[in-house]
C-alpha positions, 0 to 999 in steps of 0.5 A, spaced: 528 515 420 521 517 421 519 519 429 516 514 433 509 514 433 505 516 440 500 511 443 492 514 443 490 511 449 483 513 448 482 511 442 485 504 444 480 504 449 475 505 445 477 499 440 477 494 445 470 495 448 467 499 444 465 506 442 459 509 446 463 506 453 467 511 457 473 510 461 472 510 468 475 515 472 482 513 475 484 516 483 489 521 481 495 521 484 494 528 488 487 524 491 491 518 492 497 521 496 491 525 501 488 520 502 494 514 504 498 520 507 494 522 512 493 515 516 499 513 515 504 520 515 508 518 520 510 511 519 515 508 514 516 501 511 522 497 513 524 490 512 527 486 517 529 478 518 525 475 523 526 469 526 520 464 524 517 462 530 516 469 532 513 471 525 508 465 527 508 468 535 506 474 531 501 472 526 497 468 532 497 474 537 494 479 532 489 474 530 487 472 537 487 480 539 484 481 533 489 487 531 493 488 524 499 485 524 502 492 524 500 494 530 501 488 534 508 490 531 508 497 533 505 494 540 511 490 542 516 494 539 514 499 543 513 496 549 521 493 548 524 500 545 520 504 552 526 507 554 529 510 548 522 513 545 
C-alpha cells in the first residue's frame, strides 16, 4: 500500500482565497498560556449542581452589583467557607 499522504495547509490556504493572500498570524500556545495564565493561575474550573433558584439568585445580584458571575460566586463562597480559608 502506498503511505498516506500529508495535508499542506499553505497550499490549501492559498487555493481557498487565493495566492497573493497570506494567512494571519495565529497566538501560539506559548503567547496564549502567558497571557491566560497570569490572571487566572490560581483558580480552577469546577462544575456543580445548584439548585435553580439560587442560580437565578445569582445571576441577578452579579447584574445588579455589576460583577462577573465568577466573582459573585467567589464572594459568597467565601464569606460562607470564612472559617475554613
Amino acid at each position: 500500500m502506498a503511505g498516506k499522504a500529508k495535508f499542506d495547509q499553505e497550499a490549501a490556504f492559498k487555493a481557498i482565497v487565493g495566492v497573493d493572500r497570506q494567512p494571519t498570524p495565529e497566538m501560539g500556545s506559548a503567547e496564549r498560556s502567558l497571557t491566560s495564565g497570569i490572571k487566572n493561575k490560581n483558580r480552577v474550573q469546577r462544575s456543580y449542581f445548584i439548585d435553580r433558584d439560587l442560580d437565578k439568585a445569582l445571576r441577578r445580584m452579579s447584574l445588579e452589583e455589576e460583577k462577573k458571575l465568577t466573582e459573585a460566586v467567589n464572594e459568597i463562597l467565601r464569606t460562607g467557607l470564612k472559617k475554613y480559608l
